[in-house]
N, C-alpha and C positions, 0 to 999 in steps of 0.2 A: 627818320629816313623812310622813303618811299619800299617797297618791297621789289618792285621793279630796281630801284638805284642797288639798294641792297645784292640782289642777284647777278645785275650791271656788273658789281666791285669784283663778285666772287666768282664768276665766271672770266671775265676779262682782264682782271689785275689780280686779284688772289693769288687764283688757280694757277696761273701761268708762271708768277713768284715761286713758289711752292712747289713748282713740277720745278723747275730752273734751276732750284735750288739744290731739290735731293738729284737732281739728276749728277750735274758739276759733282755733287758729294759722293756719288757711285762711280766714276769718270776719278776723282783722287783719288779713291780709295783701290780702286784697280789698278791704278799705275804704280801704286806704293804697295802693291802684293806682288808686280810685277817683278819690281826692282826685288824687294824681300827676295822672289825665287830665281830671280839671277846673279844675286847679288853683286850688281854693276851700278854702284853711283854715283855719279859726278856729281859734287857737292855745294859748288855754286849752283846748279841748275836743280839740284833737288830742293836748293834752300829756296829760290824764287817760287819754285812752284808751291814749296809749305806756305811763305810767305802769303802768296796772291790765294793761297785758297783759302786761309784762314781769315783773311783781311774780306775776301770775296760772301765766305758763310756767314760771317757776324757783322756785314753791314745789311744784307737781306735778310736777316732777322729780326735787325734792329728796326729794319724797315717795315717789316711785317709788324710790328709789337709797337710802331707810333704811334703816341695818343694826342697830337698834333688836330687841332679840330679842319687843316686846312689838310692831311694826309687822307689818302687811300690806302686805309692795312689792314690788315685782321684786328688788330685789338677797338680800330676806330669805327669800322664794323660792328662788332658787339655793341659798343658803347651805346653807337645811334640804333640800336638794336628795339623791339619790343616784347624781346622775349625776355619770358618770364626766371629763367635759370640767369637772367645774365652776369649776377655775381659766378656764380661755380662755373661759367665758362670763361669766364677773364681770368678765375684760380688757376686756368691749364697754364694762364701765359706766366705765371709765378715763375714755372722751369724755364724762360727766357730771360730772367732779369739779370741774372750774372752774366752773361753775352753781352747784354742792353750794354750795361755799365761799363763792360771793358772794352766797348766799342765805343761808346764815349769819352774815357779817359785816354785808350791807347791808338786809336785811331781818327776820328769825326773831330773830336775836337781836343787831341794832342797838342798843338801851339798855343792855346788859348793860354796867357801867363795865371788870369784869376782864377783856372781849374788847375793848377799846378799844385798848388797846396795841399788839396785833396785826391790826388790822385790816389786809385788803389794799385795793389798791388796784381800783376800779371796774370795771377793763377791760373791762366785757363785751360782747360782740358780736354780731349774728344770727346767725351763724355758727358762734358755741360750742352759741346754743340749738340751732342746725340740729343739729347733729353730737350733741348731747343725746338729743334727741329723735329721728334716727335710732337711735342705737344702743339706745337703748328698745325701740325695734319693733323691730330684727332679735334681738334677747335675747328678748323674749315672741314672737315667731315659732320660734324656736329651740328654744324652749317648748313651743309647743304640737307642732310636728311631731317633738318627743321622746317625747310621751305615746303611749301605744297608740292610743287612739282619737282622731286629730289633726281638730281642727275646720275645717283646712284654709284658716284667714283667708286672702280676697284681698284683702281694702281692709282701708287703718288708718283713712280717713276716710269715715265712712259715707253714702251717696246722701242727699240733703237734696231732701225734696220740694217745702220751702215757699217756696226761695228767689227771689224776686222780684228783677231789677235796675233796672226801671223806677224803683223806691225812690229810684236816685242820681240821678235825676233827670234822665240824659244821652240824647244824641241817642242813635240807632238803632244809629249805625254806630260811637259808644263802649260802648254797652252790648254788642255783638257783642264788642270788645274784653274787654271786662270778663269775660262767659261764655268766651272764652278763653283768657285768664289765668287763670280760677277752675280751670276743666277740665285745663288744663294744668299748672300747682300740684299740685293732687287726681290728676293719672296720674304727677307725680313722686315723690311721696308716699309711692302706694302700690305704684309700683315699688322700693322696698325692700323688700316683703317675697315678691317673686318670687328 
């Protein structure tokens, strides 16, 4: 792959997967700290949104970690890669593989009758996404300060100017709470890629 195609992928589809992604994931995880300090849930509508988020994180990882020779992803990157680490940087994508597969089994390609057989078992955790989605970002950080001209990303999840917490409706001194947990989420974040 060209070095220009290569920076093409990771500026213009990467990067913008990858912000997109942990952003949505700071965006549920606020509303579900939300709820936690109100404790107000309405449980069809909480279950939609667990649903669509989890369905949402583990098909853009799955997307990110295709090794598809006709995809644009992080791992199809590496591979067309000429760098010299490129096994121990496809190792990062190892903490993606239990996503891969339960987004194959339980979601991308759930009807298929001949994957029925095989199907695994559900297990999956916040914690597999955490470790997913970390290793995303320190592999396209790895990335970019491999290039010549490295763009020097400090944040995966980008400054949000419109965000309002008044929204949840909560007293002064929960919404204080709330913009602490947000801020504090958002510098854990994107202390991964320090």
């Amino acid at each position: 792959m060209l070095a220009a195609t290569a920076e093409s992928w990771l500026d213009n589809y990467i990067w913008p997967q990858i912000q997109s992604l942990m952003l949505n994931d700071a965006y549920f995880k606020l509303v579900k700290h939300a709820f936690e300090i109100n404790q107000k849930y309405i449980d069809p509508i909480a279950n939609l949104v667990v649903n669509g988020y989890v369905t949402t994180q583990m098909v853009a990882i799955r997307r990110l970690c295709d090794d598809r020779r006709d995809a644009i992803s992080l791992r199809r990157l590496v591979l067309d890669s000429s760098l010299s680490d490129k096994q121990r940087l496809l190792q990062k994508l190892d903490a993606c593989d239990e996503v891969c597969a339960r987004t194959s089994d339980h979601v991308v390609h759930s009807g298929n009758p001949v994957r029925r057989h095989s199907l695994t078992d559900w297990n999956l955790t916040e914690s597999d996404l955490t470790a997913a989605q970390k290793a995303i970002c320190e592999l396209a950080v790895a990335l970019d300060r491999a290039r010549t001209k490295p763009k020097g990303y400090v944040k995966i999840i980008p400054v949000v100017q419109t965000l309002d917490m008044r929204e949840f409706g909560l007293s002064a001194a929960d919404t204080k709470k709330l913009w602490d947990f947000w801020h504090a989420h958002n510098d854990a974040v994107n202390a991964w890629i320090r």
